[in-house]
C-alpha positions as CSV (number, residue, x, y, z in Angstrom):
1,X,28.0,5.8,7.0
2,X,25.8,3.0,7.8
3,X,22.4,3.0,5.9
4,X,19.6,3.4,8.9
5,X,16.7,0.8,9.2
6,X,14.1,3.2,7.9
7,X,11.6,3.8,5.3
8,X,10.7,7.3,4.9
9,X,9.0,7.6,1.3
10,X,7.5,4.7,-0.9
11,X,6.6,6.2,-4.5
12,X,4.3,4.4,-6.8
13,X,4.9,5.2,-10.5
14,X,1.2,5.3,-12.1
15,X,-0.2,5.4,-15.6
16,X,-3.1,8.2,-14.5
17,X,-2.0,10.0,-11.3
18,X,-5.7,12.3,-11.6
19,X,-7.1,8.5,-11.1
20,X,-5.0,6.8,-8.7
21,X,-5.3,10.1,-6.6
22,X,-8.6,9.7,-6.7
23,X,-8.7,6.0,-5.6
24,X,-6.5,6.3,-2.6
25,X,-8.3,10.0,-1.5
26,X,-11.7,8.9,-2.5
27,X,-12.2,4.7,-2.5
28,X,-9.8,3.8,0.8
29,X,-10.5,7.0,1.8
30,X,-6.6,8.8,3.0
31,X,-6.2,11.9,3.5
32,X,-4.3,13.8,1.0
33,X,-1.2,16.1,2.2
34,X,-1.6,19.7,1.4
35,X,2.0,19.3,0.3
36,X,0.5,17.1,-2.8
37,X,0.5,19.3,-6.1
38,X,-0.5,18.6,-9.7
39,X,2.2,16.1,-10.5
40,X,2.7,14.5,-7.5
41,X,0.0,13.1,-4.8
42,X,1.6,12.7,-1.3
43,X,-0.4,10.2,1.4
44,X,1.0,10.7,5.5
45,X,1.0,7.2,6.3
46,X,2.3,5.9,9.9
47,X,5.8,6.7,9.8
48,X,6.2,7.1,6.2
49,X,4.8,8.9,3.0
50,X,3.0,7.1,0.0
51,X,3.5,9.0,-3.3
52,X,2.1,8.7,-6.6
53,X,4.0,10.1,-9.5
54,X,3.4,9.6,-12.9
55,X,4.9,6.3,-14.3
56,X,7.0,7.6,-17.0
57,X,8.4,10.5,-15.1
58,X,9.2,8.3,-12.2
59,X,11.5,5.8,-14.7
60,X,13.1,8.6,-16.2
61,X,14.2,10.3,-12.5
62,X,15.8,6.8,-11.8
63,X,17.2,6.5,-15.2
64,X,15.3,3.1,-16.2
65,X,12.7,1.9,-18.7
66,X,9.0,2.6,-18.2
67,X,8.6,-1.0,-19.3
68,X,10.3,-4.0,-18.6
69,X,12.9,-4.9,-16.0
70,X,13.4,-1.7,-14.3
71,X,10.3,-2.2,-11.9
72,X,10.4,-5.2,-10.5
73,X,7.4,-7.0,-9.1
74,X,6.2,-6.2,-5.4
75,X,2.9,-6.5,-3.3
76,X,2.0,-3.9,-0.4
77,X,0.6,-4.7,3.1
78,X,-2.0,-3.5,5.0
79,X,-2.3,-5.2,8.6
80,X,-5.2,-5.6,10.7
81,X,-5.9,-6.1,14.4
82,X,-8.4,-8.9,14.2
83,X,-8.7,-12.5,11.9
84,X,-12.2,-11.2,11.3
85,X,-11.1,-8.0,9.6
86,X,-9.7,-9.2,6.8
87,X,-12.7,-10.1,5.5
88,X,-14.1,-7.4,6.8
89,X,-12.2,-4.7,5.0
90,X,-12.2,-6.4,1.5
91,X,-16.2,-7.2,1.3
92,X,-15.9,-3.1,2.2
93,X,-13.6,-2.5,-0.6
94,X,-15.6,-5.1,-3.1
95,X,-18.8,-3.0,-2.6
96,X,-16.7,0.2,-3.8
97,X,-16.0,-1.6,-6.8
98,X,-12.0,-2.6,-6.1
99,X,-11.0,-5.6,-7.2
100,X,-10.1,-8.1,-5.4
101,X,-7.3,-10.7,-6.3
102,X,-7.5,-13.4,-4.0
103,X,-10.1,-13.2,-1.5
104,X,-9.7,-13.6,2.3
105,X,-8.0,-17.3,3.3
106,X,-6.4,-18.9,6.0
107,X,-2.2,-18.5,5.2
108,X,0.2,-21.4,5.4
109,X,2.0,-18.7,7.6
110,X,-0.9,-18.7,10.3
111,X,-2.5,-16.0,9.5
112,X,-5.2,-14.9,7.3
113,X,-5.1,-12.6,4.1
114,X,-5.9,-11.4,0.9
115,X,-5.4,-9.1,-1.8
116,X,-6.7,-6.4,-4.0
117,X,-5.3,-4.3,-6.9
118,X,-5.5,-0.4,-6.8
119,X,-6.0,1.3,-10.5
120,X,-2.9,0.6,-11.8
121,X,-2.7,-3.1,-10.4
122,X,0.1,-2.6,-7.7
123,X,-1.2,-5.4,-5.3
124,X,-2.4,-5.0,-1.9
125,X,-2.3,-7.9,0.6
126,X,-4.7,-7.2,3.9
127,X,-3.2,-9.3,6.5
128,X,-3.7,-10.6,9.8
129,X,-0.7,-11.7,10.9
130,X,-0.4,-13.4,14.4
131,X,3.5,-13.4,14.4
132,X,3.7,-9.4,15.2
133,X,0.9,-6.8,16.8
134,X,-0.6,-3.3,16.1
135,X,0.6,-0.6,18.4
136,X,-1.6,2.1,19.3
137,X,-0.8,4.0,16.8
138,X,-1.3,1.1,13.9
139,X,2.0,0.6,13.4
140,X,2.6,-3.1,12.7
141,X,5.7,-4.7,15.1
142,X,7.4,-7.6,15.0
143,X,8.3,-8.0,17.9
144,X,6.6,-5.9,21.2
145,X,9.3,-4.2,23.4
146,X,10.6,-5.3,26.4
């Protein structure tokens, strides 16, 4: 069996899950799934599922540390349409009090980007990116079909 190009969840193991529900429900303002319950905040994203599970609990399902090297670093993306909206959507997030990590910038890459840090500092790059495109339903492409 061949594993299939495909993400379906991304879990993000967090110190206080009441918090970092709060944040993502309340602050960039998703929707939370009815299917969420008390230990376990589920987020419908295009195509996939973002869940927030408490750190510990989240090491000891994989069998790792809580600390150290069994989470290894990582940044998330969020694309935009527009150059312009960048820098839009971080002054947005700055006046809700999130804190930003590097502000909007011209990449060596050709785009333009920056970052912020949710609660638990998993970072958050918002990117323009002229190599690829938004469909119509937001979902960021590579390459557009033939």
């Amino acid at each position: 069996m061949t594993m299939q190009s495909r993400l379906s969840f991304l879990t993000l193991g967090v110190r206080d899950l009441d918090r970092a529900r709060a944040f993502y429900r309340d602050v960039l303002g998703w929707p939370l799934s009815p299917k969420s319950q008390d230990g376990i905040a589920f987020f419908q994203l295009n195509g996939f599922v973002l869940a927030l599970y408490p750190r510990e609990a989240l090491a000891e399902d994989a069998g790792v540390p809580a600390e150290g090297n069994g989470f290894l670093p990582m940044s998330l993306a969020h694309n935009v349409a527009e150059r312009g909206d960048v820098d839009a959507l971080l002054n947005e997030l700055a006046a809700k009090g999130v804190r930003i990590v590097k502000p909007a910038a011209d990449a060596f890459w050709g785009g333009r980007s920056g970052y912020f840090a949710d609660l638990d500092g998993f970072l958050w790059e918002v990117a323009w990116n002229p190599g690829g495109y938004l469909d119509a339903d937001g979902n960021f492409l590579l390459d557009k079909p033939a």
